[in-house]
FIVEX-254824 format. One record per atom (N, C-alpha, C, O): residue in three letters; atom name; x, y, z. Coordinates in steps of 0.1 Angstrom, whole numbers, plus 5000, padded with zeros to 4 digits. Layout:
N
type ALA; atom CA; xx X; yy Y; zz Z
...
//
This chain:
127
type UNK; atom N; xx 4128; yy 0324; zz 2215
type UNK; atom CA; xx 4141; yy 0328; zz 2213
type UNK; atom C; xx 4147; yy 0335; zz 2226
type UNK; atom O; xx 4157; yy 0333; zz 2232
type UNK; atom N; xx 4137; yy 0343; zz 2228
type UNK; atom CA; xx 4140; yy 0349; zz 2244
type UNK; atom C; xx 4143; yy 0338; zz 2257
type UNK; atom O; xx 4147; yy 0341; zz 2269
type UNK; atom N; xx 4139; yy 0326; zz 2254
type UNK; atom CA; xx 4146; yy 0318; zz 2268
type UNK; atom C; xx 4157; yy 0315; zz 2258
type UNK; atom O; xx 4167; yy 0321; zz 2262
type UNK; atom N; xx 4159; yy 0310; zz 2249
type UNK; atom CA; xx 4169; yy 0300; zz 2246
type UNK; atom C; xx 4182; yy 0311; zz 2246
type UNK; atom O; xx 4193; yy 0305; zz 2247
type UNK; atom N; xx 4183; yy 0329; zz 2245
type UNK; atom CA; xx 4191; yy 0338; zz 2251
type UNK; atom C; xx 4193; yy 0333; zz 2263
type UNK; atom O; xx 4203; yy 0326; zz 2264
type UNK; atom N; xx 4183; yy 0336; zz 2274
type UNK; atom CA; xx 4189; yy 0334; zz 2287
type UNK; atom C; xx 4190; yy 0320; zz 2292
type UNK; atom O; xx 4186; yy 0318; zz 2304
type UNK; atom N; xx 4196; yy 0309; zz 2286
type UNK; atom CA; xx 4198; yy 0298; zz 2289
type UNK; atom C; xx 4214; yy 0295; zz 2284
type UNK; atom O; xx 4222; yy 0287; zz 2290
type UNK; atom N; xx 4218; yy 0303; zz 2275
type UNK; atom CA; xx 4231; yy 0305; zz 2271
type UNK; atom C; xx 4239; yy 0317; zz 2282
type UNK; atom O; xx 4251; yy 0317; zz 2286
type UNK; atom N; xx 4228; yy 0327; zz 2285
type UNK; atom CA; xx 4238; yy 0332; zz 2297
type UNK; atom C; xx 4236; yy 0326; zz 2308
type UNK; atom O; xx 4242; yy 0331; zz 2317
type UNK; atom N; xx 4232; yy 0317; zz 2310
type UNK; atom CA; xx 4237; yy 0307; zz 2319
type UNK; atom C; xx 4246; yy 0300; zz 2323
type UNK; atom O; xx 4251; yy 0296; zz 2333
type UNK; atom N; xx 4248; yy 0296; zz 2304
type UNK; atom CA; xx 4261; yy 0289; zz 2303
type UNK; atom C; xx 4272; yy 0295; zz 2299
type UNK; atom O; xx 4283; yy 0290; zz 2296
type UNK; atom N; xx 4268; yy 0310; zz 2299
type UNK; atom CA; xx 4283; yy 0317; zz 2302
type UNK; atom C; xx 4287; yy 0317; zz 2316
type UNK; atom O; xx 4299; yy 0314; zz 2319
type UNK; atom N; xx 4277; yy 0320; zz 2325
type UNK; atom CA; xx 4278; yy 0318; zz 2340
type UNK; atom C; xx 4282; yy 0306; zz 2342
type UNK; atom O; xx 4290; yy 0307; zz 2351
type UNK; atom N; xx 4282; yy 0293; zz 2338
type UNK; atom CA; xx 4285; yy 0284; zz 2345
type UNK; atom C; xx 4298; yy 0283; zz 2343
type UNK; atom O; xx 4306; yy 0281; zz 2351
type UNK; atom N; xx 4300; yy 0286; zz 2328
type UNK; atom CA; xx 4317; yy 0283; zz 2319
type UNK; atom C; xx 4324; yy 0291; zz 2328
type UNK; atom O; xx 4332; yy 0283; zz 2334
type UNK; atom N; xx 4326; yy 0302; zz 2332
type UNK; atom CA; xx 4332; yy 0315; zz 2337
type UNK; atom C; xx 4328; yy 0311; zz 2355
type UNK; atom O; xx 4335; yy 0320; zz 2360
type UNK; atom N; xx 4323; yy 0306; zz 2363
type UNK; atom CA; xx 4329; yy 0300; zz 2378
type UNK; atom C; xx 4337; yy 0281; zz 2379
type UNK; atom O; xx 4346; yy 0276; zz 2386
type UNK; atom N; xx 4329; yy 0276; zz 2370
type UNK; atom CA; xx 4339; yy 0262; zz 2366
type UNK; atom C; xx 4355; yy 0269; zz 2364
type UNK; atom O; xx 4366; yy 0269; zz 2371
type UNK; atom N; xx 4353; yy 0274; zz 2353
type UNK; atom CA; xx 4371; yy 0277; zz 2352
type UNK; atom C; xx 4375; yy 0281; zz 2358
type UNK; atom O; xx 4385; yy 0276; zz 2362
type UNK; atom N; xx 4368; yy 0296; zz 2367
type UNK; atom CA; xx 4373; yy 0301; zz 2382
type UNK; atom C; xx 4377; yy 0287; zz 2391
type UNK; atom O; xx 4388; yy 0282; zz 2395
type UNK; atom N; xx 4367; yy 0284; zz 2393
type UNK; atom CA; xx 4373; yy 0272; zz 2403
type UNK; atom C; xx 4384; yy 0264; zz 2403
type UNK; atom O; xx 4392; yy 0261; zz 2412
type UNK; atom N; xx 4384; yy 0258; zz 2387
type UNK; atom CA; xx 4396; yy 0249; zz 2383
type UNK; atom C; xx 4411; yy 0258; zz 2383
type UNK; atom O; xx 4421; yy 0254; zz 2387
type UNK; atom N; xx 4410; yy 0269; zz 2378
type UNK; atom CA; xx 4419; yy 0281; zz 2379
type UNK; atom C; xx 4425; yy 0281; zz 2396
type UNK; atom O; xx 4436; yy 0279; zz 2399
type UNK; atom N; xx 4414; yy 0284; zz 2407
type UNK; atom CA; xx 4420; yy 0288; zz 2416
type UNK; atom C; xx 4424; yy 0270; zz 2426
type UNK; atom O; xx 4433; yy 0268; zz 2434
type UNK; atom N; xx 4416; yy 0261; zz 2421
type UNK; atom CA; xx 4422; yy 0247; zz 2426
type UNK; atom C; xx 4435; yy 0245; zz 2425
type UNK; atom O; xx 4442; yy 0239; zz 2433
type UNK; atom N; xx 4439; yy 0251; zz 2412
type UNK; atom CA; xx 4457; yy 0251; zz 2410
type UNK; atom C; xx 4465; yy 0262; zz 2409
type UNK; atom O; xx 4475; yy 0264; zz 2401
type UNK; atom N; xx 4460; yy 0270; zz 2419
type UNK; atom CA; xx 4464; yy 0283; zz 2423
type UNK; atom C; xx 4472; yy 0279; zz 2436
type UNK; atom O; xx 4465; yy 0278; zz 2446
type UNK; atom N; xx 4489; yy 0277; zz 2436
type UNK; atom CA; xx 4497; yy 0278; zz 2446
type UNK; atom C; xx 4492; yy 0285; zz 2457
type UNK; atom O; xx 4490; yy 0277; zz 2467
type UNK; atom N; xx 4490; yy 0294; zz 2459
type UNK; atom CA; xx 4483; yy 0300; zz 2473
type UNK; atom C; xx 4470; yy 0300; zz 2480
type UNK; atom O; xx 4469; yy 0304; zz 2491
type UNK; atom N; xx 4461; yy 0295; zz 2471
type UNK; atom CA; xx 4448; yy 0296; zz 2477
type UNK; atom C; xx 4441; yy 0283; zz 2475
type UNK; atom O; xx 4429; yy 0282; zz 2477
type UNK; atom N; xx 4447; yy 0273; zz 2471
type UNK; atom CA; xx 4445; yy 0258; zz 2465
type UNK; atom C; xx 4438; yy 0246; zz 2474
type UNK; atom O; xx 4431; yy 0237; zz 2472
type UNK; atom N; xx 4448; yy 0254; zz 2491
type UNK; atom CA; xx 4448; yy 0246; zz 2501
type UNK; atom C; xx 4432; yy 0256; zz 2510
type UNK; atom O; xx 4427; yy 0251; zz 2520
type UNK; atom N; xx 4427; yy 0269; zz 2506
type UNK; atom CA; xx 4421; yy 0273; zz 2511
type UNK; atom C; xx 4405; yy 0270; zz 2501
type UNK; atom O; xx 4403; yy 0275; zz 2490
type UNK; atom N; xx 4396; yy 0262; zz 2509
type UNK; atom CA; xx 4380; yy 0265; zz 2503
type UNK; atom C; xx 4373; yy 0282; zz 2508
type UNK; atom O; xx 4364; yy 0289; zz 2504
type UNK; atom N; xx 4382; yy 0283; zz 2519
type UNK; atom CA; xx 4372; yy 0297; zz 2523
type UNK; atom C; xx 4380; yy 0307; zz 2516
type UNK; atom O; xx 4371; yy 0315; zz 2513
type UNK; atom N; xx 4391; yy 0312; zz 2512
type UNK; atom CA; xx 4395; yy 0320; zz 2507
type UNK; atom C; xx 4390; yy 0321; zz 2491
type UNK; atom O; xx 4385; yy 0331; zz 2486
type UNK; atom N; xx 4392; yy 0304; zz 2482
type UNK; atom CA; xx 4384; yy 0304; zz 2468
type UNK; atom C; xx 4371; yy 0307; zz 2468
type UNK; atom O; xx 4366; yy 0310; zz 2458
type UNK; atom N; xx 4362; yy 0306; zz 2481
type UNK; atom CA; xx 4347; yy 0306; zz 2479
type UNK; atom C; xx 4348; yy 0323; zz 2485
type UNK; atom O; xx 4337; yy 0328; zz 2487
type UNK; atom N; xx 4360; yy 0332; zz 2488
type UNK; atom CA; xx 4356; yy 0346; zz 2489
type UNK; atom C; xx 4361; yy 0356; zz 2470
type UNK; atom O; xx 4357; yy 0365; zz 2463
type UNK; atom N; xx 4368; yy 0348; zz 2470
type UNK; atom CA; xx 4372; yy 0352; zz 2454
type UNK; atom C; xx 4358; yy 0352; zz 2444
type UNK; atom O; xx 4352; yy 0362; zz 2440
type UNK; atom N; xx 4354; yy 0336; zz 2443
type UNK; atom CA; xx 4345; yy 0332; zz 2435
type UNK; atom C; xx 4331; yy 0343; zz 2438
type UNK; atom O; xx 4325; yy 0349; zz 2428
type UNK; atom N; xx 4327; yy 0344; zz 2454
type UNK; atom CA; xx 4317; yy 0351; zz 2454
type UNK; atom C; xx 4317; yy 0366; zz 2450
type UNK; atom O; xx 4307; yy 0373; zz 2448
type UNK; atom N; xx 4327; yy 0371; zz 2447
type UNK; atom CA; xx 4329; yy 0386; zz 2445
type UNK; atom C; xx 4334; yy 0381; zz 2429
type UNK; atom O; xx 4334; yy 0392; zz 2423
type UNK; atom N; xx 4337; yy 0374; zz 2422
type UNK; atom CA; xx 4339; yy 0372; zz 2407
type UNK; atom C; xx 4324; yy 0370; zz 2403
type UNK; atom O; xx 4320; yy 0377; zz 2393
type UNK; atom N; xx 4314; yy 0361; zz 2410
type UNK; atom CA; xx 4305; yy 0357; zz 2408
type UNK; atom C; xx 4294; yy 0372; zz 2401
type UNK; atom O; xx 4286; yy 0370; zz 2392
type UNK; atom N; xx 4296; yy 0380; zz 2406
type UNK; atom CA; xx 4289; yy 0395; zz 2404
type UNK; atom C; xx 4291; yy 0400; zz 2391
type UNK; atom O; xx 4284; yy 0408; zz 2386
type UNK; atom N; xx 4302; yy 0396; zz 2385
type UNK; atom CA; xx 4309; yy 0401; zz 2373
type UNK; atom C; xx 4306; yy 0391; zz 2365
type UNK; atom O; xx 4301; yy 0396; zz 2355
type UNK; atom N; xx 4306; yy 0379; zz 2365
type UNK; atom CA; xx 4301; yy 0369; zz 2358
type UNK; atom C; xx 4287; yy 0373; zz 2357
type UNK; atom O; xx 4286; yy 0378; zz 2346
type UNK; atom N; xx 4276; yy 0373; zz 2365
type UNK; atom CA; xx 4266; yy 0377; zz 2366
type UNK; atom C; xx 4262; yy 0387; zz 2353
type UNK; atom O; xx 4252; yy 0384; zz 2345
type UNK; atom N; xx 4271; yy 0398; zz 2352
type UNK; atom CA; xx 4266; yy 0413; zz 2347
type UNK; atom C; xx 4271; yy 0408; zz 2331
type UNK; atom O; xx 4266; yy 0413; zz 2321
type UNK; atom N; xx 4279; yy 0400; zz 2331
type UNK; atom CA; xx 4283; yy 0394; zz 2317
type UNK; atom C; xx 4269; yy 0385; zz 2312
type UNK; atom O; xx 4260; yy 0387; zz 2303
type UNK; atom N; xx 4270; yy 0378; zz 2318
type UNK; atom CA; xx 4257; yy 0368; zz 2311
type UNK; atom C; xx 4241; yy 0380; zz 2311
type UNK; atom O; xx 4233; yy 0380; zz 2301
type UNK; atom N; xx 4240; yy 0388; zz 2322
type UNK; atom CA; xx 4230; yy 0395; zz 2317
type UNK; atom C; xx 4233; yy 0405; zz 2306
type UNK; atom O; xx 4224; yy 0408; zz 2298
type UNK; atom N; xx 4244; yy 0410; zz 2304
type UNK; atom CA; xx 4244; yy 0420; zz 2293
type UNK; atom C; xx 4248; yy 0413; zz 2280
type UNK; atom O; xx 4248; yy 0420; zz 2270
type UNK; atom N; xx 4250; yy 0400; zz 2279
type UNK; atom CA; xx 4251; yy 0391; zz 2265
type UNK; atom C; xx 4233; yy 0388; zz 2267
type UNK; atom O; xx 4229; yy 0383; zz 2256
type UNK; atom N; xx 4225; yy 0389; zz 2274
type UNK; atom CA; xx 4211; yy 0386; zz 2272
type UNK; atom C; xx 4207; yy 0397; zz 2268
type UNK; atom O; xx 4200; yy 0396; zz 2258
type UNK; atom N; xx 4209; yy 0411; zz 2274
type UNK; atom CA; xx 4198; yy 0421; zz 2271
type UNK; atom C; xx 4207; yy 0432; zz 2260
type UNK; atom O; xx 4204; yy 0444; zz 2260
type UNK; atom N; xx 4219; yy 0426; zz 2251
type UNK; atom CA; xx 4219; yy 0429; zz 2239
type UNK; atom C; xx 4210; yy 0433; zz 2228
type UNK; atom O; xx 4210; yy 0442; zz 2220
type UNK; atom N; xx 4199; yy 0420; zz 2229
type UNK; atom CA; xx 4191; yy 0422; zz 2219
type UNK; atom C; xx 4177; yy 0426; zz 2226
type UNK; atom O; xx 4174; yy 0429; zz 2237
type UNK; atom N; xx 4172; yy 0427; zz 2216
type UNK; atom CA; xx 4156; yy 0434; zz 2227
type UNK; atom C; xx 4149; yy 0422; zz 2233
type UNK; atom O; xx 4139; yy 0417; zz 2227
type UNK; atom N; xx 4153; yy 0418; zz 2244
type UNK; atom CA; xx 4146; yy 0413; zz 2253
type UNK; atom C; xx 4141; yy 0414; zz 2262
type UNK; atom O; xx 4149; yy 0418; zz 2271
type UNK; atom N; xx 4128; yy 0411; zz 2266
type UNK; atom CA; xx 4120; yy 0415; zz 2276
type UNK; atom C; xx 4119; yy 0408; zz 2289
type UNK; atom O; xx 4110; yy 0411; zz 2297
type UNK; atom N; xx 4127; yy 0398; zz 2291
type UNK; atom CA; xx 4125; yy 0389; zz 2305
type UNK; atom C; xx 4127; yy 0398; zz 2314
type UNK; atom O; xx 4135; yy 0406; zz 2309
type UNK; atom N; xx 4123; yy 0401; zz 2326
type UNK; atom CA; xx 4129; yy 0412; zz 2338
type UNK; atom C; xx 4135; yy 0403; zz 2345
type UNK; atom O; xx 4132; yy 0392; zz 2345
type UNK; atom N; xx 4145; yy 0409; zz 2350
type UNK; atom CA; xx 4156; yy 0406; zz 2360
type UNK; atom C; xx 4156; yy 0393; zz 2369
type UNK; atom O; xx 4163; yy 0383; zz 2370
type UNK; atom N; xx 4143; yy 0397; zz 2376
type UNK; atom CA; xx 4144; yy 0380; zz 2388
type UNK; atom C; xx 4143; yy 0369; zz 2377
type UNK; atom O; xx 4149; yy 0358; zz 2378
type UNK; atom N; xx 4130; yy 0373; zz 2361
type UNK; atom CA; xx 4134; yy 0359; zz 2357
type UNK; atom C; xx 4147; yy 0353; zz 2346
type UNK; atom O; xx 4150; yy 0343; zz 2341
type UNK; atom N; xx 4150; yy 0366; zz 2346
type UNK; atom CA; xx 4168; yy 0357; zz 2338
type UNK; atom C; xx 4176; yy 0351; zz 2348
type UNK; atom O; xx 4182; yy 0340; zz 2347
type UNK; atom N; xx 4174; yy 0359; zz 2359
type UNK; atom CA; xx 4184; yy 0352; zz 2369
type UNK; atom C; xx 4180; yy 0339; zz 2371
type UNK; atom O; xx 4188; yy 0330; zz 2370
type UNK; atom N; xx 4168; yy 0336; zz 2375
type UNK; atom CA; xx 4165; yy 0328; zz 2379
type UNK; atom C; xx 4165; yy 0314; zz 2365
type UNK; atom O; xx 4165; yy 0302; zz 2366
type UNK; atom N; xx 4166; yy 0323; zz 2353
type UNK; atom CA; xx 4169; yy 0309; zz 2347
type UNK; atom C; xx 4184; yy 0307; zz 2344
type UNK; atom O; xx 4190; yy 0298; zz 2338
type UNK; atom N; xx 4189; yy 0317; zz 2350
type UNK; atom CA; xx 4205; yy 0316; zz 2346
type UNK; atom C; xx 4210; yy 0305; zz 2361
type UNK; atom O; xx 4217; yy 0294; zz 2360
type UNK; atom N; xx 4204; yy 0310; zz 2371
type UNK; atom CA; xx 4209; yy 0298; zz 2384
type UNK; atom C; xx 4208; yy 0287; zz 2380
type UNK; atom O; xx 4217; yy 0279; zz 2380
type UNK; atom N; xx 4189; yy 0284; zz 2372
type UNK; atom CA; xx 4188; yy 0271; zz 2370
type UNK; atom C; xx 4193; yy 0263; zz 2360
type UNK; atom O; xx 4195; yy 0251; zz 2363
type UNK; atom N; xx 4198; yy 0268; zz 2347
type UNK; atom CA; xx 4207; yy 0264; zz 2337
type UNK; atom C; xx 4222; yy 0261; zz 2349
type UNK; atom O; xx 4224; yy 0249; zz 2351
type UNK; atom N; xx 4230; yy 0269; zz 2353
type UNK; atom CA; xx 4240; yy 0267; zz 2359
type UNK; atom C; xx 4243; yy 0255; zz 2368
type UNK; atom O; xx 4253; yy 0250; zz 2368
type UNK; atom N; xx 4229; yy 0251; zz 2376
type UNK; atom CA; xx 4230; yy 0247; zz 2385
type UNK; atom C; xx 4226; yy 0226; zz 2379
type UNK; atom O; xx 4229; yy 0215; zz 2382
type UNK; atom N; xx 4218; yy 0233; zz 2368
type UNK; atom CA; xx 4215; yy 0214; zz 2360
type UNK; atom C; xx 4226; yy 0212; zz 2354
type UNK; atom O; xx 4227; yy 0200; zz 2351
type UNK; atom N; xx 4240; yy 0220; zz 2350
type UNK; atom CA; xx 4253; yy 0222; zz 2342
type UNK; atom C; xx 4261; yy 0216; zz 2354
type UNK; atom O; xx 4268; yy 0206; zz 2350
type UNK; atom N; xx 4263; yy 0221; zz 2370
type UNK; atom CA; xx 4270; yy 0214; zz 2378
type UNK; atom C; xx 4257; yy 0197; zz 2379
type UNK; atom O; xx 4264; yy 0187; zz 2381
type UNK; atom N; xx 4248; yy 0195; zz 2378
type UNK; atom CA; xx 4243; yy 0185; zz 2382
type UNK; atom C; xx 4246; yy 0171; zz 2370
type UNK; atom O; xx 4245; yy 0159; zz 2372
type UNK; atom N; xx 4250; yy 0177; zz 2360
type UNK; atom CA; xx 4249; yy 0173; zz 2343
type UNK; atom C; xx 4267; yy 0167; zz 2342
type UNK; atom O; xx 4272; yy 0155; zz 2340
type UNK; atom N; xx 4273; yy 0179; zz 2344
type UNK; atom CA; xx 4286; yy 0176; zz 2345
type UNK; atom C; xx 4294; yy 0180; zz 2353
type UNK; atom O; xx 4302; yy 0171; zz 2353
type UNK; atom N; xx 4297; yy 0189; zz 2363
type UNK; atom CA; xx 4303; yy 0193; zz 2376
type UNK; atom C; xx 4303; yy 0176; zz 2385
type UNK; atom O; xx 4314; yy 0171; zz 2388
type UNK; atom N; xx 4296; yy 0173; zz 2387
type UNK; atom CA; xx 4298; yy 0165; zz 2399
type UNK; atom C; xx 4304; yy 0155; zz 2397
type UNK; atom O; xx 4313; yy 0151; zz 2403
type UNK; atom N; xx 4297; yy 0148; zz 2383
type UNK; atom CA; xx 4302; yy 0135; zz 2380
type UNK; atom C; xx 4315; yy 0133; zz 2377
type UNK; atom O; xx 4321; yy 0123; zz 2379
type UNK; atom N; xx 4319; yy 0146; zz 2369
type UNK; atom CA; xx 4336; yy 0147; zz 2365
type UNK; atom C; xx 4342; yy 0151; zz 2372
type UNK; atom O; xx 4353; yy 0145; zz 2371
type UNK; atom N; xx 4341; yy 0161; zz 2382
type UNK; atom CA; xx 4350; yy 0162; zz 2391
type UNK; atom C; xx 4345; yy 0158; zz 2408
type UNK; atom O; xx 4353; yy 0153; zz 2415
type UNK; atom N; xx 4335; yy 0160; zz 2411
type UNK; atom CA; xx 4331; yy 0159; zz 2427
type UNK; atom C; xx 4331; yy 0145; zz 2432
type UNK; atom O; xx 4338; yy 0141; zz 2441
type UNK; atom N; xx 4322; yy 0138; zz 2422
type UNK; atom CA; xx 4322; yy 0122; zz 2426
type UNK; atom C; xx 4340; yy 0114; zz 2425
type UNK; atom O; xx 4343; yy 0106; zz 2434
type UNK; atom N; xx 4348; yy 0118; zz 2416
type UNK; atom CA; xx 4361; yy 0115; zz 2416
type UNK; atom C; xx 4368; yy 0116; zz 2431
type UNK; atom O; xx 4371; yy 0107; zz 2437
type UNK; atom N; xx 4369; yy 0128; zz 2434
type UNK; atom CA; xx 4370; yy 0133; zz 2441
type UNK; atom C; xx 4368; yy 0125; zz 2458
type UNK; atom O; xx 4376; yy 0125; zz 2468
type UNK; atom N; xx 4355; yy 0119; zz 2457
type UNK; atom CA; xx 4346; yy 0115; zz 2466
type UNK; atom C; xx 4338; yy 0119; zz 2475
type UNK; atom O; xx 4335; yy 0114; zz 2487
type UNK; atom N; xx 4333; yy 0129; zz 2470
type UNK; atom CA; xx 4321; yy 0137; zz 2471
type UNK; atom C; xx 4305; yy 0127; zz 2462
type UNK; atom O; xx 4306; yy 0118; zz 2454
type UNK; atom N; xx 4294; yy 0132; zz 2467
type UNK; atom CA; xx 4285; yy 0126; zz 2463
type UNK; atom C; xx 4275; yy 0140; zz 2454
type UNK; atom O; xx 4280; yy 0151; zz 2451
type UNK; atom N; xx 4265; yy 0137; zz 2453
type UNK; atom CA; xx 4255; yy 0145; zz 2447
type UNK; atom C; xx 4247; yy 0150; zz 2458
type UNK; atom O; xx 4238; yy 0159; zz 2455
type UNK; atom N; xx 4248; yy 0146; zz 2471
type UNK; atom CA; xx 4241; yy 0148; zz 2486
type UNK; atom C; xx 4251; yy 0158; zz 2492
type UNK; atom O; xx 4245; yy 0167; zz 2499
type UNK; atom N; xx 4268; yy 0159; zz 2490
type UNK; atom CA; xx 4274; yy 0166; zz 2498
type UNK; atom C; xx 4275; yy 0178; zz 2483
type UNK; atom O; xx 4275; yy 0189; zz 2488
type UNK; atom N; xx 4276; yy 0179; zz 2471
type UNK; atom CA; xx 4281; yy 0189; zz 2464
type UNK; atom C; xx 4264; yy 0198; zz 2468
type UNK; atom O; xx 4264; yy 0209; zz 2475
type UNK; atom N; xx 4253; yy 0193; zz 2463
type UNK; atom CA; xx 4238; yy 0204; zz 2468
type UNK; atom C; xx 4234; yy 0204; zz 2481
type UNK; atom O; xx 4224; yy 0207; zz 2485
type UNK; atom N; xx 4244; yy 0199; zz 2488
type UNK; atom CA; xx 4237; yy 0202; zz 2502
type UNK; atom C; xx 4247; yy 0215; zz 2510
type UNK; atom O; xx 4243; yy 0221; zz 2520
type UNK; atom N; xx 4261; yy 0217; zz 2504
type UNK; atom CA; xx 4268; yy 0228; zz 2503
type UNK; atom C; xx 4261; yy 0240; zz 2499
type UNK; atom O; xx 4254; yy 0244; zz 2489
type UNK; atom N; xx 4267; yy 0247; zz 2515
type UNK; atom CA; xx 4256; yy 0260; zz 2515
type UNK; atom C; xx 4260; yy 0271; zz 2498
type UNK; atom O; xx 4252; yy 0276; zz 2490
type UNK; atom N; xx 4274; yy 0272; zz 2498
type UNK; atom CA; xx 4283; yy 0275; zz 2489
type UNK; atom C; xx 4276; yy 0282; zz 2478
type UNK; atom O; xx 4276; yy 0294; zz 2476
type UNK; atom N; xx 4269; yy 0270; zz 2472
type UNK; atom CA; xx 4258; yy 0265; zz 2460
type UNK; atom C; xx 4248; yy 0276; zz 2459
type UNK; atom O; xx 4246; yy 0282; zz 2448
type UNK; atom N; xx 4241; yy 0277; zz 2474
type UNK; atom CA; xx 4233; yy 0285; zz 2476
type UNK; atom C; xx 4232; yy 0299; zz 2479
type UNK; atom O; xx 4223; yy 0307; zz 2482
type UNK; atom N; xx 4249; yy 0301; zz 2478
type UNK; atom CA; xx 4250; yy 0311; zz 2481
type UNK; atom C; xx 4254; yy 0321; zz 2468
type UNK; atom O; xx 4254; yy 0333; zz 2467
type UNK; atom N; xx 4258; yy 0311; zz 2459
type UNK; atom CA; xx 4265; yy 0317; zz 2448
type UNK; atom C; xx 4250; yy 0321; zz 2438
type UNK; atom O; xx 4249; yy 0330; zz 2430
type UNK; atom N; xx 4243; yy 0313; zz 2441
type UNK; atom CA; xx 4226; yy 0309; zz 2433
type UNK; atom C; xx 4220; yy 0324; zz 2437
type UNK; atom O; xx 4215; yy 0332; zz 2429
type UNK; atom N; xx 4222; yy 0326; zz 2449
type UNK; atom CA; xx 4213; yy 0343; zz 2454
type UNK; atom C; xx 4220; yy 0355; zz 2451
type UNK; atom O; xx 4215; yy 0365; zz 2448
type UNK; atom N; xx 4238; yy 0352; zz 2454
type UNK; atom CA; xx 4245; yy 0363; zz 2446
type UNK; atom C; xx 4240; yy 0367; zz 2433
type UNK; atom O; xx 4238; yy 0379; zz 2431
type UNK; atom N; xx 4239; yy 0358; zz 2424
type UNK; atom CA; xx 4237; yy 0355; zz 2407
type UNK; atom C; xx 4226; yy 0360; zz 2410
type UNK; atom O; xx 4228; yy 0371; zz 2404
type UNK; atom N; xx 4212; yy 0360; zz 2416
type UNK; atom CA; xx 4198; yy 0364; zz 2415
type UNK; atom C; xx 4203; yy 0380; zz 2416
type UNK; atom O; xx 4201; yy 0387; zz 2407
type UNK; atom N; xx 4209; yy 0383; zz 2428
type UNK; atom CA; xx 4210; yy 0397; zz 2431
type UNK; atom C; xx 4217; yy 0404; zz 2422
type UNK; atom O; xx 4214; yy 0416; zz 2422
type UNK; atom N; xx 4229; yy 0401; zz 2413
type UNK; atom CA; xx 4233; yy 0407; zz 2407
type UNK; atom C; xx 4228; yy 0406; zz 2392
type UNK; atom O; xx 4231; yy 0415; zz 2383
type UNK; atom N; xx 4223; yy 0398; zz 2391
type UNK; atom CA; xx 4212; yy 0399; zz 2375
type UNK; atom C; xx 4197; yy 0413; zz 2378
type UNK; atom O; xx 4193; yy 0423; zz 2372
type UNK; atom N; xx 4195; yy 0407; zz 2390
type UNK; atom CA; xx 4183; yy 0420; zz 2396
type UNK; atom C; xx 4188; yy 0433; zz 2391
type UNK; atom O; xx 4185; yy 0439; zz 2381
type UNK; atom N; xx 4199; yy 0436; zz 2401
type UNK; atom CA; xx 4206; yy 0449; zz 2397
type UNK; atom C; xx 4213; yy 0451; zz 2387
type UNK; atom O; xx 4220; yy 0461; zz 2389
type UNK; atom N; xx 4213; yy 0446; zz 2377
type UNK; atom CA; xx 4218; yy 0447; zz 2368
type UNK; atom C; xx 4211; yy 0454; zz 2358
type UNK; atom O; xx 4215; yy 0464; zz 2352
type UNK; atom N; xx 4200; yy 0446; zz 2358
type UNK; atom CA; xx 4183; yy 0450; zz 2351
type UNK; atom C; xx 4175; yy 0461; zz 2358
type UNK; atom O; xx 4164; yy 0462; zz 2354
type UNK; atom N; xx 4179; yy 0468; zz 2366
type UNK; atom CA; xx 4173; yy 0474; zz 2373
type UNK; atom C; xx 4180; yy 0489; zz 2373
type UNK; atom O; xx 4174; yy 0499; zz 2379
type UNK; atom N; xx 4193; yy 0488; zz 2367
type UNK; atom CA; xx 4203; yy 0499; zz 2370
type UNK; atom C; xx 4201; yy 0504; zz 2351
type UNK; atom O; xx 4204; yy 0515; zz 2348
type UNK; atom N; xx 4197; yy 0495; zz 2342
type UNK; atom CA; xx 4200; yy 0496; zz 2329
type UNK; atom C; xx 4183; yy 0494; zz 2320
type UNK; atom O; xx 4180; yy 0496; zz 2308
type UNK; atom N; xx 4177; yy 0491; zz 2328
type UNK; atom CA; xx 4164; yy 0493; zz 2321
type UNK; atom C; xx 4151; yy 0498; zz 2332
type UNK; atom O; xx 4150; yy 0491; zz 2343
type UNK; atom N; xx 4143; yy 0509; zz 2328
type UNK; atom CA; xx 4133; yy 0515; zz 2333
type UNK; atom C; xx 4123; yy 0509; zz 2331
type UNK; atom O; xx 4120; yy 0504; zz 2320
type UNK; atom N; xx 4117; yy 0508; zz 2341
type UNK; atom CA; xx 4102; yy 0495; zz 2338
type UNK; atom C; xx 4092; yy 0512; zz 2336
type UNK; atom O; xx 4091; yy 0522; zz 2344
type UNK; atom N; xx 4086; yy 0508; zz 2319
type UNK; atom CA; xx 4074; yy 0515; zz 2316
type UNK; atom C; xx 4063; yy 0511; zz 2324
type UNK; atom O; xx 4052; yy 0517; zz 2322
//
């Protein structure tokens, strides 16, 4: 039960930067900017983070920090591979080589690590 928790805050994390994105793509002012949406997203990304960890450690769960995060990246990241690309990147004309070869990805992946860490780390004392 304790993965199938943190596989759903995953898919709170993924639900909550897709709409970010889709939100700020048709955002008059920042629409024409990828570096301004990928400075939004990375500082939303932290808040997303602390949501999907605190919808995990609701109940008494014992995963520590690096490994929620780490299953929450990887849920998020089979979620853009599953549906992210196909429905919108490949349209688009983007492939599956330029959406994971974007540093972006990897950068949002180590945010999400670091702020699940600290999250777990600020709210539970390791006995």
């Amino acid at each position: 039960m304790k993965y199938f928790r943190a596989v759903l805050s995953g898919l709170i994390l993924w639900i909550c930067v897709a709409t970010s994105f889709f939100i700020l793509e048709h955002t008059p002012v920042v629409k024409e900017s990828l570096n301004m949406q990928t400075i939004i997203i990375c500082i939303l990304i932290i808040f997303y983070s602390f949501i999907g960890a605190s919808f995990y450690y609701k109940k008494e769960n014992n995963l520590s920090g690096i490994q929620l995060a780490i299953i929450m990246s990887f849920t998020a990241v089979f979620m853009d591979a599953l549906l992210f690309v196909p429905l919108v990147e490949i349209p688009k004309g983007n492939t599956y080589q330029d959406f994971f070869s974007n540093p972006l990805l990897w950068i949002l992946a180590t945010i999400n690590i670091a702020a699940v860490y600290f999250y777990w780390k600020k709210n539970f004392k390791i006995k």
